[in-house]
C-alpha positions in Angstrom: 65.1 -266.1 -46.2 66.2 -267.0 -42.6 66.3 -271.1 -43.6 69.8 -272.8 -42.8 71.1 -276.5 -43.8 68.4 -278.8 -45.4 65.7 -276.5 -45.3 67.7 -273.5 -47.5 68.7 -276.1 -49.9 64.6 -276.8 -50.2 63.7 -272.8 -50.6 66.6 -273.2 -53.5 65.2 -275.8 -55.2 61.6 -274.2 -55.0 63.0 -270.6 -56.2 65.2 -272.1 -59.0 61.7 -274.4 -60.1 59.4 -271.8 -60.0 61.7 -269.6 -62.1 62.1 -272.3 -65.0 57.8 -271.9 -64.9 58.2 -268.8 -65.5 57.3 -267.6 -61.8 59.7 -264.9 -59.9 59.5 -265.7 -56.0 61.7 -263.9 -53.6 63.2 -265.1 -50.3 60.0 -264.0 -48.7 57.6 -266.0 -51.1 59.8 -269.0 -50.9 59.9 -268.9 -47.4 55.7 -268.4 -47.0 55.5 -271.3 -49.7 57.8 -273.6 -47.3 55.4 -272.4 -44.0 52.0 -273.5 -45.9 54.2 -277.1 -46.5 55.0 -277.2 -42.9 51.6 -276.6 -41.7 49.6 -279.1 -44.1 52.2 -281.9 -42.7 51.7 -281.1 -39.2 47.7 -281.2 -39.8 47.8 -284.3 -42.4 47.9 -286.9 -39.6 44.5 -285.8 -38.1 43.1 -284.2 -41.6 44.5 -286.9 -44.3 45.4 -283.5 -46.6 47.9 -285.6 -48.7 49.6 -289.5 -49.6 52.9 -287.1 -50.9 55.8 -288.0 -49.3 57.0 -284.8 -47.4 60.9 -284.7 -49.0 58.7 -284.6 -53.1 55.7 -282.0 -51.8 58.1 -279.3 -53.4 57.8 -280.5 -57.4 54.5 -282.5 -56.4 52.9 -279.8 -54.7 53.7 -276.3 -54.9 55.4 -276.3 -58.3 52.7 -278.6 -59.7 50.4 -275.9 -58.5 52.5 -273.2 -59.4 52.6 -274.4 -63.3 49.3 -272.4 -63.4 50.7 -269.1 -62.8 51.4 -268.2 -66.6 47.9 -268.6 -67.4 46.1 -266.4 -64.7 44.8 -263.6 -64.7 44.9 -261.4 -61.2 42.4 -258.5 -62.3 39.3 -260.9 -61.5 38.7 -263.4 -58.7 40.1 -267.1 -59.0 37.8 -270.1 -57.5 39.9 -273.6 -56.6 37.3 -276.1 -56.5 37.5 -279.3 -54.2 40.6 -277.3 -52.8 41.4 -280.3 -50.4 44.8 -278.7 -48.8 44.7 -276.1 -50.7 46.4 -277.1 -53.8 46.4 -275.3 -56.7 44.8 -272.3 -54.8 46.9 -271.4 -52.0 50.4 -271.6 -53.6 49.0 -269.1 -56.5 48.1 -267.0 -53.7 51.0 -267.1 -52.4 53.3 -266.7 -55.1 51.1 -264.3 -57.3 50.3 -261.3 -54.6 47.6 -259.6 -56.3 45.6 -262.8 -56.5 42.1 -262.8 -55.2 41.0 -266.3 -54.4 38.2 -268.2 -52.8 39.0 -272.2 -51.7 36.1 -274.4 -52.1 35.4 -277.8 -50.3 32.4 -280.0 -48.8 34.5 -281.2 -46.2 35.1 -280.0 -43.0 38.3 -280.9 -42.1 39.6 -279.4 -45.1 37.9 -276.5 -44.7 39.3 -276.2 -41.1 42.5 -276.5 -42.4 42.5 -273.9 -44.7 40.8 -271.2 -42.5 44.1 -271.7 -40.5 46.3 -272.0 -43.1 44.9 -268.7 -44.3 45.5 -267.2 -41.1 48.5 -268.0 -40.3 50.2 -267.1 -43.9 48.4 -263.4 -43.6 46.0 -263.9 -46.7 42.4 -262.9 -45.1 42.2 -260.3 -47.0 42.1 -261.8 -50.0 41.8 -265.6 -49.6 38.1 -266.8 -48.8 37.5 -270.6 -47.5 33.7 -271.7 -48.2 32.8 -275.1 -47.4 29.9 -276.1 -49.7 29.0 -278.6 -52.5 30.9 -277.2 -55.9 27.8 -277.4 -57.5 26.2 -274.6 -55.3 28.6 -271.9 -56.5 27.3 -269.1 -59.0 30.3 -267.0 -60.0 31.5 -265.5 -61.7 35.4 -265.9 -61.8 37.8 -264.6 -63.6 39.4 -268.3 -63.1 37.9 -271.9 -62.2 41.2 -274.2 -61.3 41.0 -277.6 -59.8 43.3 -280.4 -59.1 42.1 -284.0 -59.3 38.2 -282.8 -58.7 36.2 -284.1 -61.3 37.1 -285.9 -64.5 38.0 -283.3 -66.9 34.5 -283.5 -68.7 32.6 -283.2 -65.4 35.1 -280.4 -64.5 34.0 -278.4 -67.7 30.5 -279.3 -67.2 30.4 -277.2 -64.0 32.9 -274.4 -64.4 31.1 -273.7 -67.8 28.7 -271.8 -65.6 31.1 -270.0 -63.3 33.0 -268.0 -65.7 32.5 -264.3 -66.3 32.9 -263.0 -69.8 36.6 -263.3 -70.6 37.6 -266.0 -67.8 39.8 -269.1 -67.9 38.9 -272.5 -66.7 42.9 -274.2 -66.2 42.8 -278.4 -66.7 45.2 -280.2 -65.3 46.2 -283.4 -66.3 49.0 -285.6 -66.2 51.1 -286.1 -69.0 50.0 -289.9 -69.5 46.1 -288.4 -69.9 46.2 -287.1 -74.2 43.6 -285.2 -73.5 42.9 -282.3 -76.1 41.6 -278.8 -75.0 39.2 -279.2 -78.9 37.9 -282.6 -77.3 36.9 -280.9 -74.0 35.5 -277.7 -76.2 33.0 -279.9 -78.0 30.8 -280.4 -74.6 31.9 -277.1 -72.6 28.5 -275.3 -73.4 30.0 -272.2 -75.3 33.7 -272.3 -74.0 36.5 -272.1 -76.8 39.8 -273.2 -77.2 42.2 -271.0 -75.5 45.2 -273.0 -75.9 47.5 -274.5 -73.3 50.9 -276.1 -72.9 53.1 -279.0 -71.8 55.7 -279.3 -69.4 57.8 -281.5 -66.9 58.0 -280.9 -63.3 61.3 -278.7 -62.7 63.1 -281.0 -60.3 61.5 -284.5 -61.9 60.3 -286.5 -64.8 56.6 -286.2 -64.2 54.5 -284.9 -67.2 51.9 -282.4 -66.9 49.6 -280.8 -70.0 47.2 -277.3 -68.6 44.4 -277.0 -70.7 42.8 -273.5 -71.1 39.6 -272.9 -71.9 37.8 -269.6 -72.4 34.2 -267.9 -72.0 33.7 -265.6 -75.1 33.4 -261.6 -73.9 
């Protein structure tokens, strides 16, 4: 991890976070993690990827996204849908290397972004940008993860049908949200419970609750 002054002191804070989630980076993760930051602020002017403020993309962005990583499973294929800048999809690329991953978004500049963000980080190989309508996708996935898409119940609706036998469909929602994975079960189309878990942001006081929900084998 080559990053001196300000910029090491941001690698520490994202190694030390990711370990309280559960997540072991290395120098090398942290420092690819830091590279896909510096590239969506040096597009976001032109491509609107994010309102963050740069100095809280750290918690608010790649840990956010990296709160997912306990509940994925690498053997299958994971879809992000309305990926946007890439977030939750490219940092669990990045920080789980065995991840398979496709990005999914209807608009262009998004889409533009990502096929260069995918290049430049080295993940063609196992990182695929599509730019279409959500609703056009057939699966399956091992896991359907989306931040701020669809409303949880319309984000059920449509992952429902995605999942192959076994998969995981990951809610996010903010802490302020109560939601209950039993309320979302109730109109998932066959989906169960599969748990989930609270947490604060390592770094911050911001609330977040994953939701897991499961397609029977």
């Amino acid at each position: 991890m080559s990053r001196t002054g300000p910029a090491r002191a941001e690698a520490e804070r994202l190694l030390a976070g990711a370990a309280s989630l559960g997540l072991e980076l290395d120098g090398d993760g942290a420092s690819a993690l830091l590279s896909y930051l510096d590239l969506v602020y040096r597009w976001n002017p032109s491509a609107g990827l994010t309102r963050v403020a740069r100095a809280d993309a750290v918690r608010l962005h790649l840990l956010d996204s990296l709160s997912l990583a306990a509940h994925i499973d690498t053997s299958g294929p994971l879809v992000d849908l309305g990926s946007g800048g890439g977030f939750p999809g490219l940092p669990l690329a990045l920080g789980l290397p065995g991840l398979e991953a496709e990005l999914v978004d209807s608009r262009r500049r998004c889409c533009s972004f990502l096929v260069q963000a995918v290049a430049e980080l080295g993940l063609s190989d196992r990182v695929r940008v599509r730019e279409l309508d959500a609703g056009q996708l057939a699966g399956p996935y091992q896991t359907v993860v989306s931040r701020a898409f669809l409303p949880p119940p319309e984000l059920v609706s449509l992952a429902a049908g995605l999942l192959a036998p076994g998969g995981r469909l990951l809610v996010m929602a903010s802490g302020k949200a109560r939601l209950r994975v039993e309320d979302l079960v109730e109109n998932s189309e066959g989906l169960l419970a599969g748990g989930g878990h609270d947490l604060v942001l390592p770094g911050g006081d911001e609330g977040r609750s994953i939701l897991v929900l499961v397609r029977p084998q």
